[in-house]
C-alpha positions, 0 to 999 in steps of 0.5 A: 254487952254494948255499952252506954255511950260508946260509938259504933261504927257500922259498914252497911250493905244492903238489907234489913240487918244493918238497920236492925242492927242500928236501931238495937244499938241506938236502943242500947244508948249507943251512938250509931255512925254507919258507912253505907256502901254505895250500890247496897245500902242507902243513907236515909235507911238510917234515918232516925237511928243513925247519929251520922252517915255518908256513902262510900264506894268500895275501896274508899279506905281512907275515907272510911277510916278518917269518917270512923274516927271523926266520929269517934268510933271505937267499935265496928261492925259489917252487916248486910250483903255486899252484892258481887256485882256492885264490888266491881261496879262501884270499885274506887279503890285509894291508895291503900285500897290498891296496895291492900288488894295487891298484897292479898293471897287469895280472894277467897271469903273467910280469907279476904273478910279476916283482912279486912278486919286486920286493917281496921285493928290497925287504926285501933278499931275493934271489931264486933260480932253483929250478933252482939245487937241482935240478941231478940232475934236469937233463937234460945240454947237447947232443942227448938222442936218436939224432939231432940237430934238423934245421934246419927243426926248429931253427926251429921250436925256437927259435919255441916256446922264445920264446913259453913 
């Protein structure tokens, strides 16, 4: 459960989900800091909600991280689609951005993303599930139709929750 007072830091790509996301936490009596990742998300989105924003190109880490912890945040979240093109595109990388990207095994997601987040608890950020302010628009445990999952169905379930 957020708590009242503390800071999150949101890396916004594009979408409605980082705003949601926004809104929620300020409801919350969270102060909302959001990096908006310049080609996806856009400052004035978070108009209203955000106590503070900027945009930054990808690979701005130095950046990121001195906005973050200028503004006190302690917790951060990503949230909203980075668009592959604009990776590319908007590319500005620092130098530890440089040396983060000649370091990495592979470019594969899961592995890229788990990266990323090692860097951020690196300057002591912690870094949170989106789904931690997202709460009213998770559907509730147990069977959401007429009838429950047969087992043959369960199986094939399971199979598909271990490969997304």
């Amino acid at each position: 459960m957020p708590q009242k007072n503390s800071v999150l830091g949101i890396i916004a790509g594009e979408g409605k989900m980082p705003v949601y996301i926004a809104r929620e936490a300020a409801q919350k009596g969270v102060r909302v800091v959001v990096a908006a990742l310049k080609g996806n998300a856009r400052e004035e989105d978070f108009r209203g909600v955000a106590a503070v924003t900027c945009t930054l190109r990808m690979g701005q880490v130095n950046a990121g991280f001195k906005f973050f912890k200028q503004h006190g945040v302690q917790q951060v979240l990503m949230a909203g689609r980075v668009q592959h093109t604009s990776i590319f595109k908007n590319l500005m990388p620092d130098l530890r951005a440089a040396k983060f990207l000649a370091s990495l095994k592979s470019l594969k997601p899961n592995y890229l993303l788990a990266r990323v987040v090692e860097e951020f608890q690196k300057e002591g950020f912690e870094f949170v599930s989106s789904a931690l302010y997202l709460e009213k628009f998770m559907p509730p445990k147990g069977t959401l139709t007429k009838r429950t999952p047969t087992a043959e169905e369960e199986k094939t379930i399971a199979f598909g929750y271990k490969t997304a």
